[in-house]
N, C-alpha and C positions, 0 to 999 in steps of 0.2 A: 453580598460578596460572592463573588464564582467561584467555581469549583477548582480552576486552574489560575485562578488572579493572581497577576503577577508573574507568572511563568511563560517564557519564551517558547515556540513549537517550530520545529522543523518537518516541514512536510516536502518531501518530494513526489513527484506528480501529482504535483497543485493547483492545475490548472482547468481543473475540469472532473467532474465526477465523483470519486470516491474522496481521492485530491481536495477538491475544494469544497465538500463535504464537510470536512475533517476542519479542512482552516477555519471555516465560518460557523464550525460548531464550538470549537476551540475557543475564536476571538466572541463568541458570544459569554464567554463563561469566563473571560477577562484574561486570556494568553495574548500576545504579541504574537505575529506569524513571517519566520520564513519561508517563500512558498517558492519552489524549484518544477520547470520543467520543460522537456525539449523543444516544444510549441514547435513541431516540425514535422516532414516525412518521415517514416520508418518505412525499410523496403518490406513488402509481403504482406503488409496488414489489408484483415478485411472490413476494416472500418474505419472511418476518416478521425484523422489525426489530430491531435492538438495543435490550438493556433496562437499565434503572439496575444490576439482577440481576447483569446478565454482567457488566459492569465491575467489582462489587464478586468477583466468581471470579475476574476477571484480579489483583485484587490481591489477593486470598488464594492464588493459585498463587504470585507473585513472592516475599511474603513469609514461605512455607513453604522460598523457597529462602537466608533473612536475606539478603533485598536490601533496599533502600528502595525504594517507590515512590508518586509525585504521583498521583492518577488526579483527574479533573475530566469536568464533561459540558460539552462544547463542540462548539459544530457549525464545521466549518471552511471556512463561507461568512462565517461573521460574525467580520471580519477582528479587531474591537475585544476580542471576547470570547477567541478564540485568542489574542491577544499577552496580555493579562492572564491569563491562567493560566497560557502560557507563563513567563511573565517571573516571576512567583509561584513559579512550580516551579522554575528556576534560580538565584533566589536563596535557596530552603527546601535545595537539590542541590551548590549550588556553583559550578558550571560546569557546560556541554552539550558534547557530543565527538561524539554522533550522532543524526542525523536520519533517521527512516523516516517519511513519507510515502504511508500506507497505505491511506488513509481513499475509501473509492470505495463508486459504484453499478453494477448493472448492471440495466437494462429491457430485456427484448428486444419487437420489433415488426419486420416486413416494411417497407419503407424508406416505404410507401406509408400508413401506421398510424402510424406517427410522431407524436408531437402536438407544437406548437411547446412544451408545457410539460415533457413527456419532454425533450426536446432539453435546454432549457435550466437546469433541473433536473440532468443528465447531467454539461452542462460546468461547471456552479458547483461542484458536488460534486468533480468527479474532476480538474477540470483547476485552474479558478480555486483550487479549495482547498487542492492541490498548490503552487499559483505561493504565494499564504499560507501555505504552512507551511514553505517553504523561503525566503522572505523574511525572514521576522519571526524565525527561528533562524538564520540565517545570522548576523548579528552576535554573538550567543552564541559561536558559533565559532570568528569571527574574536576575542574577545575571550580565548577560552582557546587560541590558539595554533594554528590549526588542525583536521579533522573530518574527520565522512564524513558523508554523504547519499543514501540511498537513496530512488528515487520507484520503488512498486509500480505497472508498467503491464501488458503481458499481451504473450501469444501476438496480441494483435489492435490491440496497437501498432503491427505489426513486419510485420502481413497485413490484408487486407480482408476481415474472417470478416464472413457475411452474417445478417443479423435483426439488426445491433447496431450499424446506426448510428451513431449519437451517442454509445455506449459505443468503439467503433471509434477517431472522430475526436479524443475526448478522449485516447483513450490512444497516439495517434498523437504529439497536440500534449504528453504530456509529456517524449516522446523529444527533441523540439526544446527545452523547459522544462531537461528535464537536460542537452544539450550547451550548452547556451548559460551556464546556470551553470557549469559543471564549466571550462569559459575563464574565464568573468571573475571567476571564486573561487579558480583556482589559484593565482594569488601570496600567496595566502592559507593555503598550505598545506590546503587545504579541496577533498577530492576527492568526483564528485556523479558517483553511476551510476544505472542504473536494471535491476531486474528484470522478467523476462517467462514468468507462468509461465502454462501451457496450463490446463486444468480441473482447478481446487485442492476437493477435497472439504469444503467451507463450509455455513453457512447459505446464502451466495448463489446455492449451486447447490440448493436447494431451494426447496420450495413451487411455482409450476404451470410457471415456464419456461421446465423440462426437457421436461414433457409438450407444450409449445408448439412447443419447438424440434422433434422430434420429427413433431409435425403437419407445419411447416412443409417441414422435409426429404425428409416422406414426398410434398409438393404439390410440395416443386422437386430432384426428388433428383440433379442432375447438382452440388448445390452441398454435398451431404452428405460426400463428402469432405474438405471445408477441415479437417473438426472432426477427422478422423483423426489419433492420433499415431504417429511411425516404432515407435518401443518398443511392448510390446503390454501398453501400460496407458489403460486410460480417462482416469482422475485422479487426479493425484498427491494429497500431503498435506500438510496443511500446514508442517508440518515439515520437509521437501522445498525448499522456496521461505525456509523462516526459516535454514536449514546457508546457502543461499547469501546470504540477510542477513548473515549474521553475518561470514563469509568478508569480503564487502565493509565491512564496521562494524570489522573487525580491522585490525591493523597487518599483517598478511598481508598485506595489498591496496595499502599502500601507494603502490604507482606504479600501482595500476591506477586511471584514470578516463575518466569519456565513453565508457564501455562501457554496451552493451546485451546484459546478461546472461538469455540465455534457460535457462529450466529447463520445456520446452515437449515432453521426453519427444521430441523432431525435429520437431515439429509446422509448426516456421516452416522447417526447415532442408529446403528441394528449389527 
């Protein structure tokens, strides 16, 4: 028997990466998955996008392992389009019992290169569509008896890693997003953490950057240590960061909540 058998998983940005990580750790350990994501252009990114392609691998991994799974293209700015697929998937599912939370960007720029549409581009994505995906499932939840909810933030929730801004602030503001749920959900039997992991080997860490970062570090290197981890690994895997989804997605976890779970190799911990 699995760890999560029988429970339904909501993952948005499931199409790739951390995303489908998570689904195919999940449906290994007996959840059902619905798997949400834009498979589209985002303006300003420095690494290639998600495609209709990978969404359709994320459900041919899940259902190489006889799970079920929803998949849909939904961006998780447009509140209207999330709750209908949502609510579509849960009644084709049955019931929802976990919520991830996963769907993020990252732009890096020196605080002074910022543009106001980086910025705001950054917080719709990663923060506003977090506070959407854990609103709009939430009743799901509370409807099947209680849950869990994972919001993916970072090693730069938790520190002020420099070139990322507005990737920084968002993932700051989901740590307050999940304690503030994780109170006014627990009479609900409905426990809400969040993970934080250091440099996860993705898409996201490719295309130019790394070679950015890199430049930048080399013009201010007294701030090139932030990025260092205590363990002597660069970047984890994704796999790495979904063992501790699932941990929290399981009845393991039970009394754990309003935790900020780092898997950051030490990187936050001095």
């Amino acid at each position: 028997m699995g760890r999560v058998d029988g429970k339904v998983a909501f993952i948005t940005g499931a199409a790739r990466g951390q995303g489908r990580s998570h689904a195919v750790r999940l449906a290994q350990e007996g959840a059902d998955i619905i798997a949400v994501d834009i498979c589209g252009p985002i303006p300003n990114l420095q690494y290639p996008h998600a495609m209709p392609e990978d969404l359709a691998q994320t459900v041919k991994e899940v259902e190489a392992l006889d799970r079920r799974i929803v998949a849909a293209e939904a961006d998780v700015r447009d509140r209207d389009a999330l709750k209908g697929v949502l609510d579509d998937a849960v009644a084709q599912l049955g019931h929802l019992d976990v919520v991830v939370a996963n769907a993020g960007i990252c732009i890096m720029a020196p605080w002074d290169e910022v543009t106001p549409e980086v910025w705001q581009q950054t917080i719709d994505i990663n923060l506003t569509g977090a506070w959407h995906t854990v609103q709009l499932a939430a009743p799901h939840l509370v409807a099947a008896g209680g849950g869990s909810i994972v919001l993916t933030s970072s090693a730069a929730g938790l520190k002020g890693l420099p070139f990322l801004s507005p990737y920084v602030a968002a993932k700051h503001g989901m740590v307050g997003l999940m304690r503030a749920f994780a109170h006014e959900l627990a009479e609900h039997d409905i426990r809400v953490n969040s993970v934080h992991p250091t440099g996860v080997d993705t898409p996201m860490g490719a295309g130019d950057g790394g070679e950015l970062l890199q430049r930048w570090i080399g013009e201010h290197p007294r701030l090139g240590g932030m990025f260092v981890n205590s363990l002597p690994v660069e970047v984890t895997q994704p796999a790495d960061i979904s063992n501790a989804v699932l941990f929290l997605a399981s009845d393991e976890a039970r009394y754990v909540t309003a935790l900020t779970m780092t898997v950051d190799a030490g990187n936050t911990q001095y």
